[in-house]
Each structure stands twice: as C-alpha cells, then as structure tokens.
N, CA, C and O atoms as a CHARMM CRD file, in Angstrom:
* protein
*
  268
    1    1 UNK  N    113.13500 153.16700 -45.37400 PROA 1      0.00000
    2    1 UNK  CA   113.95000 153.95700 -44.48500 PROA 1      0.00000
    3    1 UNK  C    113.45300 153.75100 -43.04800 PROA 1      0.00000
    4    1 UNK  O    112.24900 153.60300 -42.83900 PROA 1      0.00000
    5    2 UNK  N    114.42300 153.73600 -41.97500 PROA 2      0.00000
    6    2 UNK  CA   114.23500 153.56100 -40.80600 PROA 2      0.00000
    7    2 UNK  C    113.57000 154.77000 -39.97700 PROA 2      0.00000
    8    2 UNK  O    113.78500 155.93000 -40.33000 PROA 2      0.00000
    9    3 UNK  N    112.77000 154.47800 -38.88400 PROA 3      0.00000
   10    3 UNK  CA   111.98600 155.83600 -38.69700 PROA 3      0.00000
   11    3 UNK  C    113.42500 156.33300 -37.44300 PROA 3      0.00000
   12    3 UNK  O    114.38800 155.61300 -37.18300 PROA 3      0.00000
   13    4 UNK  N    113.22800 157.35800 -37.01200 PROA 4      0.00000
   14    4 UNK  CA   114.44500 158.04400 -36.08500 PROA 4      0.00000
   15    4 UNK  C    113.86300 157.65200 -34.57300 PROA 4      0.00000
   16    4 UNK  O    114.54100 157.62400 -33.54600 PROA 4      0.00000
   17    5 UNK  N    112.43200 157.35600 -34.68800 PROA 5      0.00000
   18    5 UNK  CA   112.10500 156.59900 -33.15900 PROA 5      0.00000
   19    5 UNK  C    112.63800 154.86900 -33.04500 PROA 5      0.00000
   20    5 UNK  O    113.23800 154.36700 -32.09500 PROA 5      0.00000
   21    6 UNK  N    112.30500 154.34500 -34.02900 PROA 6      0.00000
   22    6 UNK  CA   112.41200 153.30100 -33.93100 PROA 6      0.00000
   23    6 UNK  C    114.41400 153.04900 -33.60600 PROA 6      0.00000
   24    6 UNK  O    114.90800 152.08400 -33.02300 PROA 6      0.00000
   25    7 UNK  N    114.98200 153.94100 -34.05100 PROA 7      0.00000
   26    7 UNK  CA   116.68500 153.94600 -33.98600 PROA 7      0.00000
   27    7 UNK  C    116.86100 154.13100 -32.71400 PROA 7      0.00000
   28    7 UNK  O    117.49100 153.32000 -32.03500 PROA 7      0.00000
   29    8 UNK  N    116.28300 155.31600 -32.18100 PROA 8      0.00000
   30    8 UNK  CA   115.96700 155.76700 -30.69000 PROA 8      0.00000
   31    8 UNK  C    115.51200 154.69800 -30.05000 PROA 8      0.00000
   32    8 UNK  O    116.11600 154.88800 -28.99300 PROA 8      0.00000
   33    9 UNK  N    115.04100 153.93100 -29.91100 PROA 9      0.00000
   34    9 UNK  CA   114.58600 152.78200 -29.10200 PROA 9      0.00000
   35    9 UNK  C    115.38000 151.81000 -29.07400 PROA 9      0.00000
   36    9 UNK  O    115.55600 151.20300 -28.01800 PROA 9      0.00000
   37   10 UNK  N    116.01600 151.46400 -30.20800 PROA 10     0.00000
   38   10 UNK  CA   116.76000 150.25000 -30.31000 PROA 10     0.00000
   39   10 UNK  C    118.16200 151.03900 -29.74900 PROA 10     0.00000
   40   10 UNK  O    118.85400 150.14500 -29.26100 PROA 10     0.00000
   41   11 UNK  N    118.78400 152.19100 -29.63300 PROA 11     0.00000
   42   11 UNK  CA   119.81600 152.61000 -28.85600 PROA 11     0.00000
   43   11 UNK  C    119.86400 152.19800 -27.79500 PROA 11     0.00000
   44   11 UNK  O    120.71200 151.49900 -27.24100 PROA 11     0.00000
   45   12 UNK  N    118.03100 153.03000 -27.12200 PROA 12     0.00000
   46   12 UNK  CA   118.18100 153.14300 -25.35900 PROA 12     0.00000
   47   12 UNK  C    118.13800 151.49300 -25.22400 PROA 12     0.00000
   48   12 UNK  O    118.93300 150.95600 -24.45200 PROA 12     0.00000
   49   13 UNK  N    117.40700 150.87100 -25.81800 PROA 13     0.00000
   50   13 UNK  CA   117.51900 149.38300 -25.58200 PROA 13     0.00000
   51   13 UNK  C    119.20200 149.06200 -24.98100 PROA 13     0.00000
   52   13 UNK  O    119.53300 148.67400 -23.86000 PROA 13     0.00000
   53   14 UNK  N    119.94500 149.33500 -25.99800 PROA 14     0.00000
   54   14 UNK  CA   121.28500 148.34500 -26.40400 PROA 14     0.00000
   55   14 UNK  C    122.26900 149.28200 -24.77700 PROA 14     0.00000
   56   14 UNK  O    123.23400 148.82300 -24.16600 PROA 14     0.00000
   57   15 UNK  N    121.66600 150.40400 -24.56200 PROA 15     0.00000
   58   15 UNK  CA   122.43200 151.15400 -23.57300 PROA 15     0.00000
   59   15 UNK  C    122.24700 150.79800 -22.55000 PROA 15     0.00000
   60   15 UNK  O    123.16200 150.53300 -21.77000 PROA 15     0.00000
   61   16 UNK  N    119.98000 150.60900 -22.03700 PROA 16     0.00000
   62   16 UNK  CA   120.18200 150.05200 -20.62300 PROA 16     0.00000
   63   16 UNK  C    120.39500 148.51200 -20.71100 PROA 16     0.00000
   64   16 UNK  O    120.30900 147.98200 -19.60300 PROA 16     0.00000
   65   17 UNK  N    120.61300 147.77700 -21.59000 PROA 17     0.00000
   66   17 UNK  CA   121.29100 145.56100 -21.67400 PROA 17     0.00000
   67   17 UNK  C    122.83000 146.43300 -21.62200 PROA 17     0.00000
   68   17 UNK  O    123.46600 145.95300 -20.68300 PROA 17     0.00000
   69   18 UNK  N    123.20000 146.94200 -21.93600 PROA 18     0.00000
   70   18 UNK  CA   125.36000 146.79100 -21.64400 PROA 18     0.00000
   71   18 UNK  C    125.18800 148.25200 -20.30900 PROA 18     0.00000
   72   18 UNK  O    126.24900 148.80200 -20.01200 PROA 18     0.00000
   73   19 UNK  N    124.44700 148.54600 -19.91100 PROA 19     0.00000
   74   19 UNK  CA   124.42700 149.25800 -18.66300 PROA 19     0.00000
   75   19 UNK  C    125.36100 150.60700 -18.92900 PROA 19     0.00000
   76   19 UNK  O    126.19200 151.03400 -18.12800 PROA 19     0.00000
   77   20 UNK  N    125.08100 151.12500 -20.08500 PROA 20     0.00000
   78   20 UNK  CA   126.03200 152.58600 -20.24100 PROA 20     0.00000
   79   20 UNK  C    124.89800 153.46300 -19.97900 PROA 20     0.00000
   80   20 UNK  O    123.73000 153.27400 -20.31900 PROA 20     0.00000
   81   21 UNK  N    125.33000 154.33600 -19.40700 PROA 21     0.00000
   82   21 UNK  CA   124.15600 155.60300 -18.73700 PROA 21     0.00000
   83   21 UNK  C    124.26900 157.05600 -19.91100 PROA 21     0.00000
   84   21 UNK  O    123.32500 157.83100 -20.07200 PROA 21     0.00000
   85   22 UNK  N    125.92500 157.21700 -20.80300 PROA 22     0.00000
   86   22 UNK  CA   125.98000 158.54500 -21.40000 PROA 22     0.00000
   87   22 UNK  C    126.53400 158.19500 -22.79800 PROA 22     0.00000
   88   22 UNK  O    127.44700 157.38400 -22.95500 PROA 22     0.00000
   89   23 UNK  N    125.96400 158.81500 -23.73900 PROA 23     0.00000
   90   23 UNK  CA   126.01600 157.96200 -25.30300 PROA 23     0.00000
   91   23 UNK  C    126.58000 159.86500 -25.49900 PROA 23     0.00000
   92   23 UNK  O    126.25900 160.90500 -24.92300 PROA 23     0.00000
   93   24 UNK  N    127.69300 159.46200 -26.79600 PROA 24     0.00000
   94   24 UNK  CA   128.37200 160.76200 -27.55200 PROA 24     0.00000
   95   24 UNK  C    128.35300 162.07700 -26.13600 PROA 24     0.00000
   96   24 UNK  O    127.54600 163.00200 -26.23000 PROA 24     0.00000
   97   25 UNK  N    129.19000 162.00600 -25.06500 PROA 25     0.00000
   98   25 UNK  CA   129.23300 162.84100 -24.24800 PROA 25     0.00000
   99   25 UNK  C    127.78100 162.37300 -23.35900 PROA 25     0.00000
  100   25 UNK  O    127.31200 161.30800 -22.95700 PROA 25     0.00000
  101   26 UNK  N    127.31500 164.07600 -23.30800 PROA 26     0.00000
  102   26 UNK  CA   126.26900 163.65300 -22.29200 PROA 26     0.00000
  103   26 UNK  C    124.76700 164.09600 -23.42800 PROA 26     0.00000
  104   26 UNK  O    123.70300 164.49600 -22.95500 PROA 26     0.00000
  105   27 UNK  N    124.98600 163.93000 -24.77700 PROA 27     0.00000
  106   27 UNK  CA   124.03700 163.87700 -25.70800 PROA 27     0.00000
  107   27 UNK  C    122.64800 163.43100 -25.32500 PROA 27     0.00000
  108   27 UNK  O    121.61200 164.06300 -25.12100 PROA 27     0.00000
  109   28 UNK  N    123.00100 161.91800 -25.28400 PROA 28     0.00000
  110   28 UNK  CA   121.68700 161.07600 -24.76700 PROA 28     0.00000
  111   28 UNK  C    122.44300 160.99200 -23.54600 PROA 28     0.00000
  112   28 UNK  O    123.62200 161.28500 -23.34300 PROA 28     0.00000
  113   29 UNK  N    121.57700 160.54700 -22.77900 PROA 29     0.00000
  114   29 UNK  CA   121.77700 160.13400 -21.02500 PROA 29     0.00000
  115   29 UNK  C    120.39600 158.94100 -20.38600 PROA 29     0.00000
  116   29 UNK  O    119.43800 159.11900 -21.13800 PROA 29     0.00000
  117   30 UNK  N    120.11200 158.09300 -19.53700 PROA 30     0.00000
  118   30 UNK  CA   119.99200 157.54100 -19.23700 PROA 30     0.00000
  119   30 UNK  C    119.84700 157.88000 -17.72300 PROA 30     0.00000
  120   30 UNK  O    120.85200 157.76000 -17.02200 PROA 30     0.00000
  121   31 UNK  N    118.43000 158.38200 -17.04400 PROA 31     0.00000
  122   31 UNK  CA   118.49000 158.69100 -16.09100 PROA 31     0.00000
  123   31 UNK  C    117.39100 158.04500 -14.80700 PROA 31     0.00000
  124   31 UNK  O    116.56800 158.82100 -14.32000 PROA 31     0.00000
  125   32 UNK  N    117.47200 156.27200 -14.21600 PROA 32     0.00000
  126   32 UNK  CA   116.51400 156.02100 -14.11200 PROA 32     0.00000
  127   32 UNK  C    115.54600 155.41400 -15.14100 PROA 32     0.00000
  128   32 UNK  O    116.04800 154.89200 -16.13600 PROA 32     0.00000
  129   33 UNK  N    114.31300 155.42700 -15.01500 PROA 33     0.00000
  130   33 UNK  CA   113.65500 155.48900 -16.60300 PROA 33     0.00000
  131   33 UNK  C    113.56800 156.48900 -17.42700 PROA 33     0.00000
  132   33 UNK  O    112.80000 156.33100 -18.37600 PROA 33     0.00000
  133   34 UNK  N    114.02500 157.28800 -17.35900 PROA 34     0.00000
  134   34 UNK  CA   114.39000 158.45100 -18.23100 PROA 34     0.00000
  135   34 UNK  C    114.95600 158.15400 -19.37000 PROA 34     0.00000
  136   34 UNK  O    115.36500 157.00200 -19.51800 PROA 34     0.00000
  137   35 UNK  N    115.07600 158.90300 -20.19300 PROA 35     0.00000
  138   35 UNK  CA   115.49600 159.05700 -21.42800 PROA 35     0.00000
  139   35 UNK  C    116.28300 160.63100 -21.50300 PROA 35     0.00000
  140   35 UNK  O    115.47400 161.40600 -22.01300 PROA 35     0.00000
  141   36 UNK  N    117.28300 161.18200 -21.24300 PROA 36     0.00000
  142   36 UNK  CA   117.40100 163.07300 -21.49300 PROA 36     0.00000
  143   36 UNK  C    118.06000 162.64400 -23.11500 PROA 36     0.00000
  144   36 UNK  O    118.52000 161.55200 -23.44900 PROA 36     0.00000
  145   37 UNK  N    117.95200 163.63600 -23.77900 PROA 37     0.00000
  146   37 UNK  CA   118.68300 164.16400 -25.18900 PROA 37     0.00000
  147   37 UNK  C    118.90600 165.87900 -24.92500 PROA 37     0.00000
  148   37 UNK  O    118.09800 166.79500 -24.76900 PROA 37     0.00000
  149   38 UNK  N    120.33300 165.82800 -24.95500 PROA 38     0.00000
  150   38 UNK  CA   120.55200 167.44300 -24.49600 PROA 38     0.00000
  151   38 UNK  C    120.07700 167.86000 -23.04700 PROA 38     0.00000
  152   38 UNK  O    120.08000 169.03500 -22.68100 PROA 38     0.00000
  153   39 UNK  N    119.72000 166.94200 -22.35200 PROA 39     0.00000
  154   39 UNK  CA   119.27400 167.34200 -21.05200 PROA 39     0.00000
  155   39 UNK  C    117.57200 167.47900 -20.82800 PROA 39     0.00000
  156   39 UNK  O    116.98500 167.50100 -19.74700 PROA 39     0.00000
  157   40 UNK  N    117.00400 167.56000 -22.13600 PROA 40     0.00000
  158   40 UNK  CA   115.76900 167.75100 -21.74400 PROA 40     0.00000
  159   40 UNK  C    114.69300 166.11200 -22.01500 PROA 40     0.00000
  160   40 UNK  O    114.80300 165.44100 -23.04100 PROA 40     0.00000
  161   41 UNK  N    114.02300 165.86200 -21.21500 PROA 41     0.00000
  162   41 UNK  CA   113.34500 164.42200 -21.27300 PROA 41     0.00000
  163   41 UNK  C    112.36200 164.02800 -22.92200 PROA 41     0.00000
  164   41 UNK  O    111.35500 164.52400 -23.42700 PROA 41     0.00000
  165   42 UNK  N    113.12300 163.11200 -23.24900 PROA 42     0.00000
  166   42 UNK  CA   112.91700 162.59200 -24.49600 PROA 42     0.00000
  167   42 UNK  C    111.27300 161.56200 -24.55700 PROA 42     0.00000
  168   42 UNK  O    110.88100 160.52900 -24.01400 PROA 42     0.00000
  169   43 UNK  N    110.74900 162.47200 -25.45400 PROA 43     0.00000
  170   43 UNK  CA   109.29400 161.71800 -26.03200 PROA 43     0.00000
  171   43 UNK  C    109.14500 160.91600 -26.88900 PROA 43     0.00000
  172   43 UNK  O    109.02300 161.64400 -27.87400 PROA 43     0.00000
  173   44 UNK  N    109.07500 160.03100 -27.19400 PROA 44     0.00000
  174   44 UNK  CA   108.86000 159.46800 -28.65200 PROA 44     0.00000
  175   44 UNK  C    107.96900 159.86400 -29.40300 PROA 44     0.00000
  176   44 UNK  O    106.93000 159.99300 -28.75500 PROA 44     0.00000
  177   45 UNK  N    107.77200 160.27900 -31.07200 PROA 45     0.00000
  178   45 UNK  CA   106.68500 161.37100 -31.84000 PROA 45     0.00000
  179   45 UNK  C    105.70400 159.69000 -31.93600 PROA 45     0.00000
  180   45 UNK  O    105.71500 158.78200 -32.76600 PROA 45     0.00000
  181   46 UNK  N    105.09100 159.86400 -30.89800 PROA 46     0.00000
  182   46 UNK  CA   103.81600 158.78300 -30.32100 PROA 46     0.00000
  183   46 UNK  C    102.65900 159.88200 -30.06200 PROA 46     0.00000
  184   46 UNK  O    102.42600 160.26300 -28.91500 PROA 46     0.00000
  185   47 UNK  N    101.84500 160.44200 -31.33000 PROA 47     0.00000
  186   47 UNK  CA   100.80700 161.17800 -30.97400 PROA 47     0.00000
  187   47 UNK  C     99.56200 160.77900 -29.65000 PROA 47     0.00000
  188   47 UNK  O     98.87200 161.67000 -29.15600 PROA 47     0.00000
  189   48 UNK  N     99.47500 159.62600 -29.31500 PROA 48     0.00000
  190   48 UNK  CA    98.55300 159.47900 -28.42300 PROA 48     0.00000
  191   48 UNK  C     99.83300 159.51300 -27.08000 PROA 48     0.00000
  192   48 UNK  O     99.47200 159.74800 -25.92700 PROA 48     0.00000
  193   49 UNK  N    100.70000 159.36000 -27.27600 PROA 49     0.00000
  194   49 UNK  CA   101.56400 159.55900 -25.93000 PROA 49     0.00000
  195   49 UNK  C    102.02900 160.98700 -25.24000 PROA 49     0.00000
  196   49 UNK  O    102.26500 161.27100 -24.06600 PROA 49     0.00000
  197   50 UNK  N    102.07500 162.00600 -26.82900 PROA 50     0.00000
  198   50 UNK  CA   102.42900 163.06100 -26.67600 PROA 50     0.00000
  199   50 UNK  C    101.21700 163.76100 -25.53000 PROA 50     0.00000
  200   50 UNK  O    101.40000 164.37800 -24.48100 PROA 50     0.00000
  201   51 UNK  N     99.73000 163.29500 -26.35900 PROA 51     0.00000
  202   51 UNK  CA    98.60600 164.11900 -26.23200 PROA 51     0.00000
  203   51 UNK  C     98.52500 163.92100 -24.55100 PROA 51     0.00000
  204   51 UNK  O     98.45100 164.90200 -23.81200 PROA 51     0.00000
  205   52 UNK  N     98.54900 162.47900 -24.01800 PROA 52     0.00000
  206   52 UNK  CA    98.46400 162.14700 -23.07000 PROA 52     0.00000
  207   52 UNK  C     99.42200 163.17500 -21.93700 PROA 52     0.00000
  208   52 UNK  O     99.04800 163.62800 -20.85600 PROA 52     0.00000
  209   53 UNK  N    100.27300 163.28000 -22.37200 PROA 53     0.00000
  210   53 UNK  CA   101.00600 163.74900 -21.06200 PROA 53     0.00000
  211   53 UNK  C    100.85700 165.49200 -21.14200 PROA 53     0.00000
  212   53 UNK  O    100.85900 166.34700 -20.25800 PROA 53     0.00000
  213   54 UNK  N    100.74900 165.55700 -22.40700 PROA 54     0.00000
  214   54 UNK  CA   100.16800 167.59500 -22.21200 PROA 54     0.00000
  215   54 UNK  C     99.01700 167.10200 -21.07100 PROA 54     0.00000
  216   54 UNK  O     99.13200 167.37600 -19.87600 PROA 54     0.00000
  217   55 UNK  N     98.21700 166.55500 -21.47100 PROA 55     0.00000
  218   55 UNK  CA    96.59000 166.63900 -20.61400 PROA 55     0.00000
  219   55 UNK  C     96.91300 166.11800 -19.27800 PROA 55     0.00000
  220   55 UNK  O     96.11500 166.31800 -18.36200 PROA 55     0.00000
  221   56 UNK  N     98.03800 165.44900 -19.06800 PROA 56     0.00000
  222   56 UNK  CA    98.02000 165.11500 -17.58600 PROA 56     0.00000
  223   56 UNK  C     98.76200 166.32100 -16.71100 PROA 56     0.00000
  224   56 UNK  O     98.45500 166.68000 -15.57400 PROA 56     0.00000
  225   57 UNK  N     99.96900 166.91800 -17.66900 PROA 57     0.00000
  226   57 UNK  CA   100.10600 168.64800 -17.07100 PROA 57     0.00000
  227   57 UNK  C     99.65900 169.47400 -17.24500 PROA 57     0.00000
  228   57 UNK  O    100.10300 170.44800 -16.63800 PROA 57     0.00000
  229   58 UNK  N     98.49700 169.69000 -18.16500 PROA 58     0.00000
  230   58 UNK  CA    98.20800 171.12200 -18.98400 PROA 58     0.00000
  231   58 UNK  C     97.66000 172.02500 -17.48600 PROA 58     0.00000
  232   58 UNK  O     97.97100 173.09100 -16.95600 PROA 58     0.00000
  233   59 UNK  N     96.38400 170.57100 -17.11200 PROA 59     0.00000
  234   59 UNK  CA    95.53100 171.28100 -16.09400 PROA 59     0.00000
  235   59 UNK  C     95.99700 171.30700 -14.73300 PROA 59     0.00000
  236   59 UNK  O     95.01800 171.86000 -14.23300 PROA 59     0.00000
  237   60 UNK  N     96.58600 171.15900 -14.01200 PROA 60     0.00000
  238   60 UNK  CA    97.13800 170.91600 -12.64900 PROA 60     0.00000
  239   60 UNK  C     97.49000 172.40300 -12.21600 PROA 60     0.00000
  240   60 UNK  O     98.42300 173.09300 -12.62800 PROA 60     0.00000
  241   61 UNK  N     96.52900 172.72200 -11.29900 PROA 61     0.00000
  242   61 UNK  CA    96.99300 174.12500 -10.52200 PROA 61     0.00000
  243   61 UNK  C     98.43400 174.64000 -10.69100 PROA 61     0.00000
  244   61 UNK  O     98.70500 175.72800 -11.19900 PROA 61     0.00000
  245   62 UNK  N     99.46900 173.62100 -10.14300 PROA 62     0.00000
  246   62 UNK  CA   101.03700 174.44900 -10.23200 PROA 62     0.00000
  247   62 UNK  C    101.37600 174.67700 -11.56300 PROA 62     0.00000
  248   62 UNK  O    102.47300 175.22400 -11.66800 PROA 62     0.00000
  249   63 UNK  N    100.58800 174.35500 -13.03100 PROA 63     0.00000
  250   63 UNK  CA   101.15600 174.67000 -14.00900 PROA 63     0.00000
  251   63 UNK  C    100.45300 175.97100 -14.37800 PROA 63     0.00000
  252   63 UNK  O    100.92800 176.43900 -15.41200 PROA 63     0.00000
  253   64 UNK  N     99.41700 176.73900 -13.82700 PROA 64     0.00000
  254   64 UNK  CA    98.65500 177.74300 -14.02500 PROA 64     0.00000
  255   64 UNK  C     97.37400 177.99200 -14.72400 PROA 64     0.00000
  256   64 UNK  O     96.70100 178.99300 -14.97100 PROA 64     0.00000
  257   65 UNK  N     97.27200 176.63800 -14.96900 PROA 65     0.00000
  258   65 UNK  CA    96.29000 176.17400 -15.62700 PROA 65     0.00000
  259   65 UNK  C     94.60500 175.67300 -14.61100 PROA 65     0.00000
  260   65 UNK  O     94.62600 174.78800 -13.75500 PROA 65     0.00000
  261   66 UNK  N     93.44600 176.38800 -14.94400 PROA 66     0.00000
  262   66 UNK  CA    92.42000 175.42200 -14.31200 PROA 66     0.00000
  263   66 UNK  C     91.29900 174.96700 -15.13500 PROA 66     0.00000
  264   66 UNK  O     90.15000 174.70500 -14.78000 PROA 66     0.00000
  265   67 UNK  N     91.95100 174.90700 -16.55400 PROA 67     0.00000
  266   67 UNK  CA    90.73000 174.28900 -17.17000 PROA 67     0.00000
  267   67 UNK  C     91.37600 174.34200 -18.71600 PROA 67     0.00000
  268   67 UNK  O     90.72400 173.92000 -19.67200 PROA 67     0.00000
C-alpha cells in the first residue's frame, strides 16, 4: 500500500511541472513553496522534520516561550 505522503508528494510534484496553484477547490493550494491543505501549511509525517521545526518555534520570545 502506498503511504499518503508519498501520494502527497507526487501530487505537489505533478501541480508545481503543469503550474496549477488550486487542486479540488482551494483543498490543497500551492503558495510559493508552500504547500496549504485547508489553508493551514502542510508537513510531511517526517519525524525528524516535524521535531525540527517545533524546536526552531517552540523557543523564540514572540512564541512565549524562553526555554
């Protein structure tokens, strides 16, 4: 069985090569290097990618965080 990232990739692939920006309405979208699904910015379930980007916002003063 196919994993649902790997489908996800080979979409945004096939969307930014034929240059369509909005897949099933505005479902997926294409924003820049972006990725939105429903509007909110799409991760791939990439545990070292996930972990990475909590830790690059967790701590940053404007998120309320100092440690």
């Amino acid at each position: 069985m196919r994993s649902k990232n790997k489908d996800v990739v080979r979409v945004v692939e096939e969307m930014k090569k034929t240059k369509v920006k909005e897949l099933w309405g505005d479902e997926w979208r294409i924003e820049g290097n972006v990725v939105l699904k429903e509007g909110k910015i799409y991760v791939p379930k990439d545990g070292k990618l996930r972990v990475e980007i909590i830790w690059l916002h967790h701590d940053v003063p404007a998120a309320g965080h100092g440690g």
